[in-house]
Kinemage of the C-alpha trace (Angstrom):
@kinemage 1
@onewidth
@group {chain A} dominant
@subgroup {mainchain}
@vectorlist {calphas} color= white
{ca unk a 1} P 12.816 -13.031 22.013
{ca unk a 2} L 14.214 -10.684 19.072
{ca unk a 3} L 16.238 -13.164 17.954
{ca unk a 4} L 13.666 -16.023 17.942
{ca unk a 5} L 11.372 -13.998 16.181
{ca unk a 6} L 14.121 -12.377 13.724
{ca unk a 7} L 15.037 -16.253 13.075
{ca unk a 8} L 11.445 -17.130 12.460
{ca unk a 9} L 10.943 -14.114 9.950
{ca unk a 10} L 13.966 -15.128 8.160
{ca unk a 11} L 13.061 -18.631 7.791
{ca unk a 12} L 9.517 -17.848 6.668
{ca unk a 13} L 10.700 -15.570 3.522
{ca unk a 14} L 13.067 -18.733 2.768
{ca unk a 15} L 10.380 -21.079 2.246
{ca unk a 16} L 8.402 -18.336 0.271
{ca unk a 17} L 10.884 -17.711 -2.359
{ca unk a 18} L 11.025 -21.437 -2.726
{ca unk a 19} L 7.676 -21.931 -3.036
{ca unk a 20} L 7.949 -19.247 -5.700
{ca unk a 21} L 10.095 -21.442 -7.771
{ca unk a 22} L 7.675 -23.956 -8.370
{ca unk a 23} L 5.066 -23.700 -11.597
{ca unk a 24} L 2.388 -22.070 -9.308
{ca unk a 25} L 4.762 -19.426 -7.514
{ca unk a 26} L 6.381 -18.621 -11.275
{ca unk a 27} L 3.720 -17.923 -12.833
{ca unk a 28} L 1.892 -15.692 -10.263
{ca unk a 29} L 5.214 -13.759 -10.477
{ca unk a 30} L 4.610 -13.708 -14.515
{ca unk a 31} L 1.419 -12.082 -13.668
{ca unk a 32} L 2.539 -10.160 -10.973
{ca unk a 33} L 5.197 -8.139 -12.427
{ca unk a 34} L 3.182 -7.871 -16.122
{ca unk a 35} L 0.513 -5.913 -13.690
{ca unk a 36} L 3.149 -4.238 -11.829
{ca unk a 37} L 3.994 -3.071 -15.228
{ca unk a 38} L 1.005 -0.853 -16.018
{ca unk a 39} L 1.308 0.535 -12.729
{ca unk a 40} L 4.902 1.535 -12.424
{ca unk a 41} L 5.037 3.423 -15.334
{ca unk a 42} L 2.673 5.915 -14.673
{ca unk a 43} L 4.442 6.659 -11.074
{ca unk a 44} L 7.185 9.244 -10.512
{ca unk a 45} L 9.890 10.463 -8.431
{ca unk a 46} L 13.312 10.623 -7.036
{ca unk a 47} L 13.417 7.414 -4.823
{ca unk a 48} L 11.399 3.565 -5.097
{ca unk a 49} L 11.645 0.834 -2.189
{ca unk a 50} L 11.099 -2.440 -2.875
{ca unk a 51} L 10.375 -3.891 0.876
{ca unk a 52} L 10.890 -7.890 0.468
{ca unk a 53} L 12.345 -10.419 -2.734
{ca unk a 54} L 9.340 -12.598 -2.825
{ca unk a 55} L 11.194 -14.670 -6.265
{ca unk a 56} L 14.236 -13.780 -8.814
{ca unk a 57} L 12.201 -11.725 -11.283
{ca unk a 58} L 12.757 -8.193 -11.307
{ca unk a 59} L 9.852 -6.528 -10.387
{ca unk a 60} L 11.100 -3.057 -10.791
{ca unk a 61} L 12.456 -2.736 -14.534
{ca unk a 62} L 8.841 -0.870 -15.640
{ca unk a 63} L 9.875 2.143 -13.642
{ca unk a 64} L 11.255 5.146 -14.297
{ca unk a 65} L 12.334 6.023 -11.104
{ca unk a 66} L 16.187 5.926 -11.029
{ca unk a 67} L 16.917 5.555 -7.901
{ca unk a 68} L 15.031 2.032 -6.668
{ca unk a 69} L 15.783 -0.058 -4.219
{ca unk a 70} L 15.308 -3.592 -3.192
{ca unk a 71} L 15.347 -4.378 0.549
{ca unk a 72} L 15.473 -7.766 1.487
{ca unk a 73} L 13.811 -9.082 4.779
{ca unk a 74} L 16.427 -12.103 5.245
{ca unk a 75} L 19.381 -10.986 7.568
{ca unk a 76} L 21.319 -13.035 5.271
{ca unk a 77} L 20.981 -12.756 2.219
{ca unk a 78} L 23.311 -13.851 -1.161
{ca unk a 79} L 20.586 -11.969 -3.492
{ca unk a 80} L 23.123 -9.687 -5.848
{ca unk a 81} L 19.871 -7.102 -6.377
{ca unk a 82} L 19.304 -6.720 -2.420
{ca unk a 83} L 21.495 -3.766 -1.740
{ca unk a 84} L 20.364 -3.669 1.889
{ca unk a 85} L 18.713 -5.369 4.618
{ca unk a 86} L 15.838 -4.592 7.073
{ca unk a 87} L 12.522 -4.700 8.913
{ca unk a 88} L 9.997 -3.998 7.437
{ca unk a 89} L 8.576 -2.684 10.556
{ca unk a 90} L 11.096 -0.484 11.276
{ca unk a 91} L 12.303 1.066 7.702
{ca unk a 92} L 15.372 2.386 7.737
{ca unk a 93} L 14.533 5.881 6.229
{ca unk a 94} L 13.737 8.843 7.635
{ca unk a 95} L 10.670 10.582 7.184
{ca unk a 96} L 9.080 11.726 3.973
{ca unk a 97} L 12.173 10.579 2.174
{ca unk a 98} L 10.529 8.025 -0.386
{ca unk a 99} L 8.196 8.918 -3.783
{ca unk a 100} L 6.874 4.662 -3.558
{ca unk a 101} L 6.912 1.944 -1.613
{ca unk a 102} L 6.323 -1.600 -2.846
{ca unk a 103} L 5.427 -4.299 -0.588
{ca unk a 104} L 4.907 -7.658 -2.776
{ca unk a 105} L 3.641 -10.105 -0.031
{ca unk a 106} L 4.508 -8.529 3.023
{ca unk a 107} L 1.637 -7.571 4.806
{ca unk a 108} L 0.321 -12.021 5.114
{ca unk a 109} L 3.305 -12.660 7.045
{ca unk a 110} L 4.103 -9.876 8.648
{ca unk a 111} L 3.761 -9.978 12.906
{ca unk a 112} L 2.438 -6.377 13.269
{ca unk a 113} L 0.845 -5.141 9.374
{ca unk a 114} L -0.298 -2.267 10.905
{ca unk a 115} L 2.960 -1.410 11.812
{ca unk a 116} L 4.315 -2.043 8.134
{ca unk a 117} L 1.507 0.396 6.961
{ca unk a 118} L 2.123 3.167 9.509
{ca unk a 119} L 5.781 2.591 8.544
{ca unk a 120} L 5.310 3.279 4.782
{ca unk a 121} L 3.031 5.846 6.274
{ca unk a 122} L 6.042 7.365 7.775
{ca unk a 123} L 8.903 7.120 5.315
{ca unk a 124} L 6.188 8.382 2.232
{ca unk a 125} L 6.424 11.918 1.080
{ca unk a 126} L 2.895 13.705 0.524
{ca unk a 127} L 1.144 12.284 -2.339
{ca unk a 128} L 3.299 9.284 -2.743
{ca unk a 129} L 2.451 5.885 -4.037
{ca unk a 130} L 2.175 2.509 -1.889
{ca unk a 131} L 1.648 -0.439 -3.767
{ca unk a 132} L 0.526 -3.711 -2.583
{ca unk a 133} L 0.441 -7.334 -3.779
{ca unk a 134} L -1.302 -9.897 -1.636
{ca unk a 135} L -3.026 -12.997 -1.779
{ca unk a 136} L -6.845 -12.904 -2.410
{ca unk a 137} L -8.623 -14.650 0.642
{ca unk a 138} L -11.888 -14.947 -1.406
{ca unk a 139} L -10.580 -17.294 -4.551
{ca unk a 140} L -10.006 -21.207 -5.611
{ca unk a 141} L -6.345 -20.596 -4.143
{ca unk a 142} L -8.342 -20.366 -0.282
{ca unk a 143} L -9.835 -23.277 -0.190
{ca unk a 144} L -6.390 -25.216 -1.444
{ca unk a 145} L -4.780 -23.556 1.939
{ca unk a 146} L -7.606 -24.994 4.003
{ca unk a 147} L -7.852 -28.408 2.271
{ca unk a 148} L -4.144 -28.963 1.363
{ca unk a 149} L -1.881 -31.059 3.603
{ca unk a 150} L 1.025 -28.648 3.622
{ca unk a 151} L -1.219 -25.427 5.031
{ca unk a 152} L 1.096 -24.896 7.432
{ca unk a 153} L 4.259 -23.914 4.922
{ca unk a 154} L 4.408 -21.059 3.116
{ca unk a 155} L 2.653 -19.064 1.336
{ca unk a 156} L -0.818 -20.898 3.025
{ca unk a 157} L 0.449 -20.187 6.499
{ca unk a 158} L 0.097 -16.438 6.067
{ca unk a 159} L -2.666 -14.075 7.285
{ca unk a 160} L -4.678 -13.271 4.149
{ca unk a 161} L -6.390 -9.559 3.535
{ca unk a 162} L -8.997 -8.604 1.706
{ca unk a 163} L -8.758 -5.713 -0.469
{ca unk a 164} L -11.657 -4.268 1.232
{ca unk a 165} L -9.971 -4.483 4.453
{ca unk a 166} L -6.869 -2.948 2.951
{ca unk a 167} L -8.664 -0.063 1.831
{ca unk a 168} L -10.285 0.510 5.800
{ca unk a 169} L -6.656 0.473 6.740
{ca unk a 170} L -5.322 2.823 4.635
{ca unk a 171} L -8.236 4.821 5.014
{ca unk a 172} L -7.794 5.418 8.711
{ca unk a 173} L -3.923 6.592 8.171
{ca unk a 174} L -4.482 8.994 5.196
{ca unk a 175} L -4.206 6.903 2.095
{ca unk a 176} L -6.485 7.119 -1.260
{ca unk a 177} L -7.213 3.922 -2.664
{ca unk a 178} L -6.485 4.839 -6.613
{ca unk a 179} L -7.244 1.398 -7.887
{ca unk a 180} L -7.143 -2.568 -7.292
{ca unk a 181} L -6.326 -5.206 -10.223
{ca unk a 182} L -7.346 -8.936 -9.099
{ca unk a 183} L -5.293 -11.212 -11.471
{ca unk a 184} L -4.399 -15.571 -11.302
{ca unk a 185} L -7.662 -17.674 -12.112
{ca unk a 186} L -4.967 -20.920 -12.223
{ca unk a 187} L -5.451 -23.358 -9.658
{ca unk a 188} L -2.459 -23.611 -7.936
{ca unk a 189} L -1.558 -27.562 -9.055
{ca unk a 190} L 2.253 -28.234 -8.704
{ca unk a 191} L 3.115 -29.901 -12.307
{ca unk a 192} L 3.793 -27.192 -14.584
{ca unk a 193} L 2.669 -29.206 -17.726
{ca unk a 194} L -1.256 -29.574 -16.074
{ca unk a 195} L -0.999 -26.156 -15.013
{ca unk a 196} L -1.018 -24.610 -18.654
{ca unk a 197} L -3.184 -27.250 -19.577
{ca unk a 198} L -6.382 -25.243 -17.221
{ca unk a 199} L -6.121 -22.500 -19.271
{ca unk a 200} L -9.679 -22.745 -19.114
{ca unk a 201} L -9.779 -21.546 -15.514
{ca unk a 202} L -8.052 -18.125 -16.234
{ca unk a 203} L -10.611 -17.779 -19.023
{ca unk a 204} L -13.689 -17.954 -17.205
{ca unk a 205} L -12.254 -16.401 -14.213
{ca unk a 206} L -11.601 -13.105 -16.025
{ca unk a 207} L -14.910 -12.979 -17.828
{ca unk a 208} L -17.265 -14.688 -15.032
{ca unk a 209} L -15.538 -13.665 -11.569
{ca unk a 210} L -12.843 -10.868 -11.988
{ca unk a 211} L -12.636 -10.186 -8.440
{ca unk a 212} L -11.940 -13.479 -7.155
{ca unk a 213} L -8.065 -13.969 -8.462
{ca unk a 214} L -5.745 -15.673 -6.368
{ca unk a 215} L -4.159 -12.431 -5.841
{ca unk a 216} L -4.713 -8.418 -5.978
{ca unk a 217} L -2.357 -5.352 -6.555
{ca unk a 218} L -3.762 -2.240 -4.843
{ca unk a 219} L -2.452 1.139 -5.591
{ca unk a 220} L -2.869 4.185 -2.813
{ca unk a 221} L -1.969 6.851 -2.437
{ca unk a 222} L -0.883 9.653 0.647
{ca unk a 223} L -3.434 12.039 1.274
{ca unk a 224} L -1.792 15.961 1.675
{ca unk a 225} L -3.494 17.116 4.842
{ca unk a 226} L -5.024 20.600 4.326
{ca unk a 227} L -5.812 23.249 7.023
{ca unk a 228} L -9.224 24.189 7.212
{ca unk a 229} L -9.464 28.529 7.076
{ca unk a 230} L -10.326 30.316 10.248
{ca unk a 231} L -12.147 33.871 9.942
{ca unk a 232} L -9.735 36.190 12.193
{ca unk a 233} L -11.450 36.889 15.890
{ca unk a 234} L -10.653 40.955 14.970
{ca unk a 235} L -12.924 40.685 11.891
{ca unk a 236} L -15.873 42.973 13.031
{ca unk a 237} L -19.572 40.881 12.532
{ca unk a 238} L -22.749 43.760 12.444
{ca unk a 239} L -25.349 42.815 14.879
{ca unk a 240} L -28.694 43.056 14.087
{ca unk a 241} L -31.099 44.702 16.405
{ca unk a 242} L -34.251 43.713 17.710
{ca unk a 243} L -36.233 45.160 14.571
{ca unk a 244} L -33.789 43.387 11.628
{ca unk a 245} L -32.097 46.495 11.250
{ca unk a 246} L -28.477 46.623 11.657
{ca unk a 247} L -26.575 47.852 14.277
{ca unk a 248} L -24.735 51.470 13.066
{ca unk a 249} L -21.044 50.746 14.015
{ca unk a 250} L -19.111 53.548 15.540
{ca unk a 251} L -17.401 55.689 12.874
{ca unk a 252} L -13.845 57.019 14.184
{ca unk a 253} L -13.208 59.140 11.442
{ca unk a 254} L -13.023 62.446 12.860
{ca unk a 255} L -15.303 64.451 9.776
{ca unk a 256} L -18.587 61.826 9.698
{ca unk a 257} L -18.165 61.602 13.607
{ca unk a 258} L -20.551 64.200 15.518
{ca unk a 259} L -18.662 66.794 17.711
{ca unk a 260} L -19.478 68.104 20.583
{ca unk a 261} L -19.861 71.871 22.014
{ca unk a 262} L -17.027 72.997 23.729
{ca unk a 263} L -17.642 76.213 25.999
């Protein structure tokens, strides 16, 4: 069953990064990266995972991390800028070893995404930075995946996610949603030449309905869990008596203690 499903994963990201070499799948990765962008290079740290090569541009080059990494989800892969393989279920990290994670696209066609998120949960040092591209399941792009004939490839065969649902996700494992940028107004035609032509689209979509882009980059990031002060059990509380008045404690000093007669 591994196999069959490792097989299945494999072909699925195949089909994506084809689909992301027609006029529709370039430019959302135009877009994409030019939003990725204002968001990378604000971020810092010591070490940046890519998780997944949705297309050939290089999503990463706004960063000033040094030390990035690009970890393809293909078994095989003949991508020179995948230095490593993986799941993205299973990251192979170890714990609090990473200052972000990107995952451009994983979470629609992932098996388990609650198991990608608890595993960038994982692998995330306190306060670091996920960030998350997706396809918007409230745009014009929706109802071409329920109308279009080929629904069933790539990328309309994936499990689309809200933003809002993102954030409920990421809420319950310890994650502050910083910000979300909804971007694409294009409908997603396959002739490049009519595609620039509906420039009129991304106008109107921006001004009229800026939430409803074809897709959404969301920015979170790790909450530092605190510890909540506890008053020490030795502390001594003064009991009041039945009048108001406070209970005298018993002094121990040996001069404002009274002494007794001794015969």
């Amino acid at each position: 069953m591994t196999d069959e499903r490792e097989s299945d994963d494999v072909r699925i990201w195949r089909r994506l990064r084809a689909w992301f070499q027609l006029p529709a799948g370039r430019l959302l990765l135009e877009q994409e990266t030019a939003q990725l962008e204002q968001v990378l290079g604000d971020l810092f740290g010591y070490h940046l995972l890519q998780v997944g090569c949705p297309g050939d541009v290089e999503m990463l080059k706004a960063s000033r991390i040094q030390h990035s990494m690009v970890m393809s989800l293909e078994a095989r892969t003949g991508r020179r800028d995948a230095a490593l393989c993986g799941e993205a279920a299973a990251l192979p990290f170890a714990g609090e070893s990473l200052d972000v994670i990107l995952l451009p696209h994983v979470l629609e066609f992932a098996s388990d995404p609650h198991q990608v998120l608890r595993e960038a949960d994982r692998a995330l040092i306190p306060e670091g930075h996920l960030i998350i591209t997706a396809f918007n399941p409230w745009s014009l792009w929706t109802l071409w995946r329920w109308f279009g004939w080929r629904r069933r490839n790539p990328p309309w065969s994936g499990r689309f996610h809200s933003p809002s649902r993102l954030q409920d996700w990421l809420g319950l494992l310890g994650f502050d949603t910083l910000q979300v940028r909804s971007f694409l107004y294009y409908p997603p035609v396959r002739h490049g030449a009519l595609l620039r032509r509906l420039h009129l689209f991304e106008y109107l979509g921006r001004r009229c309905q800026p939430f409803l882009g074809a897709a959404y980059l969301l920015v979170a990031r790790k909450r530092v869990a605190t510890l909540t002060p506890l008053v020490p059990r030795w502390r001594l509380r003064h009991r009041l008596l039945p009048g108001g008045m406070p209970e005298p404690s018993a002094h121990r000093d040996g001069g404002c203690s009274p002494r007794t007669e001794q015969r």
